[in-house]
N, C-alpha and C positions, 0 to 999 in steps of 0.2 A: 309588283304583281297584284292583282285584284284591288283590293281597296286601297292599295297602298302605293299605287303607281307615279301617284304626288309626289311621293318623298322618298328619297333613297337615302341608303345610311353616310355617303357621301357628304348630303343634304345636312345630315348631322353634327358634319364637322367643317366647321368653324363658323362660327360667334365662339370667342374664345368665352371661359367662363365670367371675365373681369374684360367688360364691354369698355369701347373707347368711352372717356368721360364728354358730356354735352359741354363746350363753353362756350358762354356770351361776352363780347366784348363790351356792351352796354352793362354788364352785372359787373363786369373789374372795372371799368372806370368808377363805377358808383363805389365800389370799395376804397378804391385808393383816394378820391373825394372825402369819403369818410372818414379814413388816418387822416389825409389832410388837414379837415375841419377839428381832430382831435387836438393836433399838432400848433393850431390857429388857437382853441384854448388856453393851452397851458402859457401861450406867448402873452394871453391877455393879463397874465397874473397879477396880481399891483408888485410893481418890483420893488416899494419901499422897505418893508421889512424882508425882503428876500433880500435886498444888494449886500446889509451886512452879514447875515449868511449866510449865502457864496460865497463873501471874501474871507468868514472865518475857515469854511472848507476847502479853499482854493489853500489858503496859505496851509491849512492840517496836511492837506495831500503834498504842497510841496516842502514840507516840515520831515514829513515820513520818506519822502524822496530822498531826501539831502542825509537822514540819517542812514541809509540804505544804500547809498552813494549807487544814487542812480537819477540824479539830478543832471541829465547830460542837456538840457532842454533851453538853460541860456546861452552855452556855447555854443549851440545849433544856429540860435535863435541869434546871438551875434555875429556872427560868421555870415549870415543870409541875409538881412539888414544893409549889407557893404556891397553885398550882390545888386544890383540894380535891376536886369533883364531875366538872372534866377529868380529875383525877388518877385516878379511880374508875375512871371509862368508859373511859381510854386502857390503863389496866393489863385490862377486861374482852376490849376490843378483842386485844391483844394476846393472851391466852389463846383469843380461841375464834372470830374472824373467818376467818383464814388456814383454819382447819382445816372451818368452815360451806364456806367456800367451793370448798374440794378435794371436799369429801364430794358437796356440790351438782352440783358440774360429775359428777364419775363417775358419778353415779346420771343424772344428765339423757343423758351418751354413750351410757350403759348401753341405757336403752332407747328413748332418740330417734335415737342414731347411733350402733348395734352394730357400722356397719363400720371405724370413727374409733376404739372404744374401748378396742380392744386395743393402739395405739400409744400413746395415749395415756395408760393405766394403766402400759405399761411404762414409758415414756419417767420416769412418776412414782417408779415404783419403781428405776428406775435414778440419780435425783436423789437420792433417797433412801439409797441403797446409798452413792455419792461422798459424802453429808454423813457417813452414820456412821462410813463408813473414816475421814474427816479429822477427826472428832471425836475416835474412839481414838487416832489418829497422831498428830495435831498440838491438842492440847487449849489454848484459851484459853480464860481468862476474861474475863466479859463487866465492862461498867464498874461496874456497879451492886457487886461483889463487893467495889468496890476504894473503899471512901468515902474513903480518905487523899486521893486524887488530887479530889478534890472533890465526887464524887458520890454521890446520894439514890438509894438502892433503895424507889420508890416504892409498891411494892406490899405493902415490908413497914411502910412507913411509916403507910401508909392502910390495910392489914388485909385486902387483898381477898381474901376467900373462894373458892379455888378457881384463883386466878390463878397465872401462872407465877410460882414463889418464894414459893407459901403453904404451911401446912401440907400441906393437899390433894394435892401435886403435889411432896413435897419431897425426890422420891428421885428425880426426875427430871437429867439430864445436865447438871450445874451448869456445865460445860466447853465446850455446845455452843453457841459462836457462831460459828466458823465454817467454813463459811458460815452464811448466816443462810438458814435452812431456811422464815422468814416469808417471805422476801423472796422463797424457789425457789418455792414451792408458789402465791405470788400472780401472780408472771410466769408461771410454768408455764400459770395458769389463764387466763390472758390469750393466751397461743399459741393453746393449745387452742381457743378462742375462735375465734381469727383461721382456725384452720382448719378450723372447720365454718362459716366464714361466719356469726356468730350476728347475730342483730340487733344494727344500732349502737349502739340504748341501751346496749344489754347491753354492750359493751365501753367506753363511756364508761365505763359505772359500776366497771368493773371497772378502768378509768384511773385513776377516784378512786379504788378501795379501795388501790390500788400504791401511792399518794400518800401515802393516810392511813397505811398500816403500815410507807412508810419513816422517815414523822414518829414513829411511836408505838414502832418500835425503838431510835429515836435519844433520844428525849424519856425515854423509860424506862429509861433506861440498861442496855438488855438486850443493844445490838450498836452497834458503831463503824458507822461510815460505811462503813471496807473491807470489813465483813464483807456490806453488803447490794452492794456495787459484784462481791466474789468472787460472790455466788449467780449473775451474770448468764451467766459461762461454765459453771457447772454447769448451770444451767437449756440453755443452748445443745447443749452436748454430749450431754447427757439427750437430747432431742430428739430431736438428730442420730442417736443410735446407734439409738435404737427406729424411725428413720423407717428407718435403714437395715433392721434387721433386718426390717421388715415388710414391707422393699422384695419382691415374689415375686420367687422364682430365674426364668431366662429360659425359657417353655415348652418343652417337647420337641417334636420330630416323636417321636412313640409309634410301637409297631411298627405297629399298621395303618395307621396315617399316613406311616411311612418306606415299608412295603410297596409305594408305589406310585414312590418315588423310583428304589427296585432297579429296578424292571424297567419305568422308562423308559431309554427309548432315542432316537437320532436318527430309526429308524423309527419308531418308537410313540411320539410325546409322548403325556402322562396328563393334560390339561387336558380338563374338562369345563363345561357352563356351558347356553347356550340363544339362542335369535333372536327378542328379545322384541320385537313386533308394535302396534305401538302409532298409535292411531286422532289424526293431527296435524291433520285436517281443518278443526278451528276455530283450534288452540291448535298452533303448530308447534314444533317441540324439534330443537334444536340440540345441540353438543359443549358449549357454553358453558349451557344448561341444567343436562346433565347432569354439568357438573363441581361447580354450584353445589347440588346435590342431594348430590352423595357428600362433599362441604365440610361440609355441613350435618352431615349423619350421621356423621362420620369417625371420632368416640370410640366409637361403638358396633360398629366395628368393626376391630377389632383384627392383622386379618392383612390389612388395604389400605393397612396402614403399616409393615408390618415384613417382615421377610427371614429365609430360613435362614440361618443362622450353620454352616459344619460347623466338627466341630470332631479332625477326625482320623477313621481306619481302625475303631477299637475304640469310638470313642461317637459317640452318635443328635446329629444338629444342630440349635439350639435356634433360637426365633423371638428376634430381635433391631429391636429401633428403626430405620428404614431413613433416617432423615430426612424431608426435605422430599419430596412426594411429587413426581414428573414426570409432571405432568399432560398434557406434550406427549405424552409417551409413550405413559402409561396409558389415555387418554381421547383418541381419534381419531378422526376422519371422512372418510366417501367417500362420491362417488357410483356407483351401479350401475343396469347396465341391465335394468331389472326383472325379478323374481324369479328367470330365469335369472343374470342378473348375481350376485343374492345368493347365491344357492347357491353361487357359483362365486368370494365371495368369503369365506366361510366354510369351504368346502374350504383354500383358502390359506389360512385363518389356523388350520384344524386340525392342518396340515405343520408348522409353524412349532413347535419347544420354547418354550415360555414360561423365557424366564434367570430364576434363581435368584440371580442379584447381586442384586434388587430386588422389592420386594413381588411376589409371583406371581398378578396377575391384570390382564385386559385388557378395556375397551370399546371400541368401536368401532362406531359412529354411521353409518348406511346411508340413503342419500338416493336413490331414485328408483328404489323395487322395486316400490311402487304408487303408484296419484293416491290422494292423501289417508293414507298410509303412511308412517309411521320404521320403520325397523328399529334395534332396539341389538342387536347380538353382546355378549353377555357370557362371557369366558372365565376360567376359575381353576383354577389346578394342584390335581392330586384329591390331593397333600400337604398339602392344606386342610382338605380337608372333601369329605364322600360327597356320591350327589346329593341327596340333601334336604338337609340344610347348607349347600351352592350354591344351592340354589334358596331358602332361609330369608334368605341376606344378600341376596340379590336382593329379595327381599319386603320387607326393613328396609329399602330405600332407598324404597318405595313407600307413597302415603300411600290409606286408611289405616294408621297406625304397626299393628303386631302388639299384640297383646295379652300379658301375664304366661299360662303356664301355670297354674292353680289347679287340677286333678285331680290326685289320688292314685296313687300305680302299685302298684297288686300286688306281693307279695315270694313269690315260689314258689322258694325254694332248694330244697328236695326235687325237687320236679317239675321244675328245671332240669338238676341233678343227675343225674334218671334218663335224662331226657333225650338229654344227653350223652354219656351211656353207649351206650344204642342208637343215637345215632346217629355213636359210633364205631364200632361194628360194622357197620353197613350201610357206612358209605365205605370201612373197610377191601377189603370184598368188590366192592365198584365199578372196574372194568377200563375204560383208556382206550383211546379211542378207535380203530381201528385206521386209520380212513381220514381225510384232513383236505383242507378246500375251498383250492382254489386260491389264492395269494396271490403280490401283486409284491414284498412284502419293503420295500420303499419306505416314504418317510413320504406320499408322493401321496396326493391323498385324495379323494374325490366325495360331495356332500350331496345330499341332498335331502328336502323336507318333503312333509307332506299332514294333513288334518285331514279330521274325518267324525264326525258327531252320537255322541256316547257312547250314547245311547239306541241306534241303532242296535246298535251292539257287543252294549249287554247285550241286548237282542232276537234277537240273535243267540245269545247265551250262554242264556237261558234256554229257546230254544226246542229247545236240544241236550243241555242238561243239563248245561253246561258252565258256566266261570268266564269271566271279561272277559280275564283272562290265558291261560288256553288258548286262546281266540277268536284274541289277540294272537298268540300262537304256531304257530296253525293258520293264519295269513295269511302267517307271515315262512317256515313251512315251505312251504306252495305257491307262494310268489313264488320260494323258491331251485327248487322243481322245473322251473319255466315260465321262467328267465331264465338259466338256471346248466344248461347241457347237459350230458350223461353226455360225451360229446367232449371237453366243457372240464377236464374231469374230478370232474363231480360225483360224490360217492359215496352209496350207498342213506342214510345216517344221518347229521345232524347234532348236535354234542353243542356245546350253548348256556350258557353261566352264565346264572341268572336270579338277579339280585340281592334279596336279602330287606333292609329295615331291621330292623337290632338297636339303632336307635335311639332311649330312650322319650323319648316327650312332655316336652317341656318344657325338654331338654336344651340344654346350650348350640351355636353357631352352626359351631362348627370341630369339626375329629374326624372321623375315621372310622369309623363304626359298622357296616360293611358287607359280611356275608357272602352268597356266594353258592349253589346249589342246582344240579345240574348235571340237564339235561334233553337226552332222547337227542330228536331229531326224524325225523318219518318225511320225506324229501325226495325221495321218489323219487315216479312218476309213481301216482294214486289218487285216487278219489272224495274231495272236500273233504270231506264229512259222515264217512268215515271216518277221512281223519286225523285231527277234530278229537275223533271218539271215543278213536282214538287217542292221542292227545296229552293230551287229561283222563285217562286210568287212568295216563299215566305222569307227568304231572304231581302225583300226588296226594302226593309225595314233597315239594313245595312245602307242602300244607298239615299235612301231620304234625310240622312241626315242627323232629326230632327230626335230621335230618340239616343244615338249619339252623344249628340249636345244636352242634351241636358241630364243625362246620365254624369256629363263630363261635368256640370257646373255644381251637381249633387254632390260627388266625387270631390270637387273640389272646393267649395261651398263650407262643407263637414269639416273637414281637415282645418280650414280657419276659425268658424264660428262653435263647435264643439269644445268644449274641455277634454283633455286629452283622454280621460279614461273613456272616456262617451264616445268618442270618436272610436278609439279601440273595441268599445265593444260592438258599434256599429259597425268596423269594417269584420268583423268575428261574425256578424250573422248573413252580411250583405253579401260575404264572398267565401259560401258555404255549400256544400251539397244539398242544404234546402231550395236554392235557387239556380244552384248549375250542377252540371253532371260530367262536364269535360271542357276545355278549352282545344281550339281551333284557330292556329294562328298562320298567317301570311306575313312575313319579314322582308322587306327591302334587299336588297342585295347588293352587292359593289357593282358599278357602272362600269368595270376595267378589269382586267385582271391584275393581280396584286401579285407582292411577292412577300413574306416575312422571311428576316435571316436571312436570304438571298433566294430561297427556295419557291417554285412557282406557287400558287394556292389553286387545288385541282375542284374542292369542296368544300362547303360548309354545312354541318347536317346540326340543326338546330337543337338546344335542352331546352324546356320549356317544366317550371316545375308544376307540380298539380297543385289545381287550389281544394282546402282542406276540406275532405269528405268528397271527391271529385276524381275519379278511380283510373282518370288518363288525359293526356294534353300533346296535341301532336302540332307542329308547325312544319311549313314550307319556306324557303329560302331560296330564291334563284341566284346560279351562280355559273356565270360562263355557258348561257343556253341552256342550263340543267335545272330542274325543278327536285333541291334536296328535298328530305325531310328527315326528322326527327320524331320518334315516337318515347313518352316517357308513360309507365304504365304499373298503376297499382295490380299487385298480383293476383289479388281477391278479386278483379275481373276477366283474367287470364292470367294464364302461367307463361304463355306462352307469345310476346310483343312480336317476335318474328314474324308468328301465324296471322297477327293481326295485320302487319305493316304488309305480309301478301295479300292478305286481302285487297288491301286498298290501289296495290298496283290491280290487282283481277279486275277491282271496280272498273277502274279506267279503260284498263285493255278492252274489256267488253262495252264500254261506252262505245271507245272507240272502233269494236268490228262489228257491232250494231248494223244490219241490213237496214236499208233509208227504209 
């Protein structure tokens, strides 16, 4: 609705939060070129003082074998010798199985599991980096080199073309057994395996290829026994290091995400969220429903399990693992005495700071606001996420599930650019406010809801020449006239943030993307038809854009190039009752009707918290035809949010029985 017709909270979900990775196949060939040329190295080595130390570690290793009696590698080794047609196939085995089956696995990660495939090519090439060091470092020869000690080099025995030890291949690392680099690259492939879950065959068979190439190392006399037993902790640590590095560092709060930590306070918590209305009449929903719901879902969402982490004065605190979650906690229930009851107990949980010891978000399950009615309260610190991102993880718990983004977004860097530009110059020349509305300073708080056919709204909006948001604005401006007395100290002009999304389609679930637009309101005593004329000509600062944008680049500009105390103290003065006086917000709504727990979803009546010094913050929410809202309201500007929230339906009614 109004400015936010772009983007629905649908729109919100999915780009998952860990985006497919980009791969080029031009950047992996260049890599594996790389080990290659490593590999080409170490073969250049002068083999004179190396041949006789290989052959002193060749014989230590099979010295150590023999006392271990696990020397089983000459009667392998003669037994397969006698073999003629085994002998063939085990020496082909040997040159070119291990290497099919490395090349097969990467190309299959490559483009069946791009998110898999960069641990796993490192972890490769990191096996590969320890075999070559220890090849240079520690040079052995393999048994086959050594016929005195009994053994048949079967490959030159039998001629195979192309095998390790033929012509073809004879400038190859005569020194590299160990480790045995057959035995890394076959386990390796067998990990890999294990962890994209591959079908079972698939790692049977890849059991027996282990099998066959520790027989066909040994039987060949190309590697002792130790040398396939050492590949196992290289392959291990290989692993280990690439799963480490892949591990992502712990998220930030980003500056418009901390932006909202500054300038909470004990008065002003920054939790925002909604009173989702849900039709229990066939199918009733409990706490215990709705814990087995956010159970279900809990991978997909990534901040109902984790915590700020701060981490000092000078850096941003990072989301961290919070544990098991406390569902007693997090998920609660009450009964209330209808609808008044709820209002009154959603004020109390708007006082209330949400602790940052533990994930920062709350439900809380409302019994007895209507016959045939649950109410859930959903609340989550706006260091999460703006409100379309609140109301997006709200939709993932609903079935049904969201859809993938698939549109394209526009790339205007020029025209954001110029953008920008103008509209630093208009906010330069922007003067605050000189009068501001009455407020207790307190965290006290008063809610109240109401909803009324969106058809109407825009009937109202089209027959004035006006937007759904002006209409909005022309209700909260005469409701402050008619409930808010010049005595109490009203002053002639209100100046409101209206929040714009800068967040595109498709984006993931956390983040805040959200700058605001500052709009003066007329509140003093006047025909409704002419403030609402009023109100659209100075609104139109909302649709140009350009103040916007560059409010947004301010917004987010500070957050990176600030030090974080400076940043803090700017977002403490920027988003103050010295320059607003109420927030005014329009929220996306589900494109469908949902259901949570099984239960239909009838409404969503928005929270919206005050920013500090800023005496009330009211949003709209369409949902199924219906234009909700949400009123949240410092007491020390009324007592009474009810009186107010009538107001602003009278507003409207009387737009709309307005004689032409």
């Amino acid at each position: 609705m109004g400015t936010h017709e772009a983007v629905t909270a649908r729109d919100a979900v999915f780009t998952p939060d860990a985006p497919r990775p980009s791969l080029r196949v031009r950047r992996e060939l260049l890599i594996g070129l790389g080990l290659f040329a490593l590999y080409a190295l170490v073969t250049r080595l002068p083999e004179g003082g190396r041949t006789a130390t290989a052959r002193a570690h060749g014989e230590a290793i099979f010295n150590l074998e023999k006392s271990l009696h696990l020397d089983v590698e000459l009667s392998l080794n003669g037994w397969l010798a006698d073999q003629s047609v085994l002998r063939v196939l085990a020496n082909y085995e040997y040159a070119i199985t291990y290497i099919a089956s490395a090349l097969a696995l990467l190309i299959w990660l490559f483009i069946r599991h791009p998110e898999r495939y960069r641990t796993a090519r490192n972890a490769f090439i990191l096996l590969n980096l320890g075999g070559l060091a220890t090849f240079a470092l520690y040079p052995v020869m393999p048994p086959r080199l050594m016929p005195d000690l009994g053994f048949v080099d079967t490959v030159m025995q039998g001629r195979t073309w192309g095998s390790w030890g033929s012509p073809l291949v004879e400038h190859a690392d005569k020194f590299a057994a160990v480790p045995s680099l057959h035995m890394g690259w076959t386990l390796w492939v067998g990990v890999e395996l294990a962890r994209v879950s591959a079908r079972r065959w698939v790692q049977v068979l890849n059991a027996v290829h282990v099998l066959v190439t520790l027989y066909v190392i040994l039987a060949t006399a190309n590697h002792y026994i130790l040398d396939a037993v050492i590949a196992v902790p290289y392959v291990f640590v290989a692993v280990y290091a690439a799963e480490r590095i892949a591990r992502p560092a712990p998220a930030r709060a980003e500056g418009p995400d901390a932006f909202f930590l500054a300038v909470e306070t004990p008065e002003a918590p920054q939790q925002a969220g909604g009173v989702i209305m849900l039709d229990s009449s066939r199918k009733d929903v409990g706490r215990a429903d709705l814990v087995r719901v956010i159970q279900e879902r809990l991978g997909g969402l990534p901040r109902f399990r984790q915590r700020l982490v701060r981490r000092g004065r000078w850096r941003r605190p990072v989301w961290r693992d919070h544990g098991p979650v406390d569902w007693e906690w997090h998920v609660a229930e009450r009964h209330v005495d209808g609808m008044r009851g709820l209002r009154a107990a959603v004020a109390e949980l708007q006082s209330q700071t949400l602790p940052l010891d533990r994930p920062p978000w709350r439900m809380v399950v409302l019994k007895g606001a209507e016959p045939g009615r649950t109410a859930v309260v959903y609340l989550m610190h706006h260091v999460v996420a703006d409100g379309v991102g609140i109301v997006a993880q709200a939709v993932y718990l609903m079935d049904p599930p969201p859809e993938p983004f698939t549109g394209r977004l526009p790339r205007r860097p020029f025209r954001k650019a110029l953008a920008t530009v103008v509209g630093l110059s208009q906010l330069a020349v922007d003067v605050a406010p000189p009068d501001r509305l009455p407020s207790s300073g307190t965290s006290e708080r008063r809610y109240s809801t109401m909803h009324l056919p969106l058809a109407t709204v825009r009937d109202v909006g089209r027959r004035y020449g006006a937007r759904v948001t002006d209409v909005v604005l022309c209700a909260v401006a005469g409701a402050l006239s008619r409930v808010v007395s010049e005595d109490a100290g009203r002053p002639a002009t209100c100046r409101v943030a209206v929040p714009l999304m800068m967040r595109p389609p498709g984006s993931a679930m956390v983040g805040n993307h959200t700058t605001a637009v500052m709009v003066d309101l007329p509140i003093g005593k006047m025909p409704e038809p002419d403030r609402l004329a009023l109100i659209s000509k100075r609104s139109r600062v909302l649709r140009s854009g350009t103040r916007a944008q560059a409010a947004w680049t301010v917004m987010w500009q500070a957050g990176r190039l600030m030090p974080v105390p400076l940043h803090a103290r700017f977002a403490r003065v920027a988003y103050s009752g010295r320059f607003l006086q109420g927030t005014v917000s329009s929220l996306p709504g589900p494109d469908k009707m949902l259901r949570l727990a099984g239960a239909p979803l009838t409404a969503v009546y928005p929270i919206v918290p005050l920013a500090p010094g800023a005496p009330f913050a009211i949003a709209g929410l369409g949902v199924d035809r219906e234009l909700c809202f949400g009123l949240s309201l410092d007491p020390g500007l009324a007592d009474d949010a009810d009186a107010l929230m009538d107001a602003v339906h009278d507003v409207i009614e009387e737009l709309r029985d307005e004689p032409e």
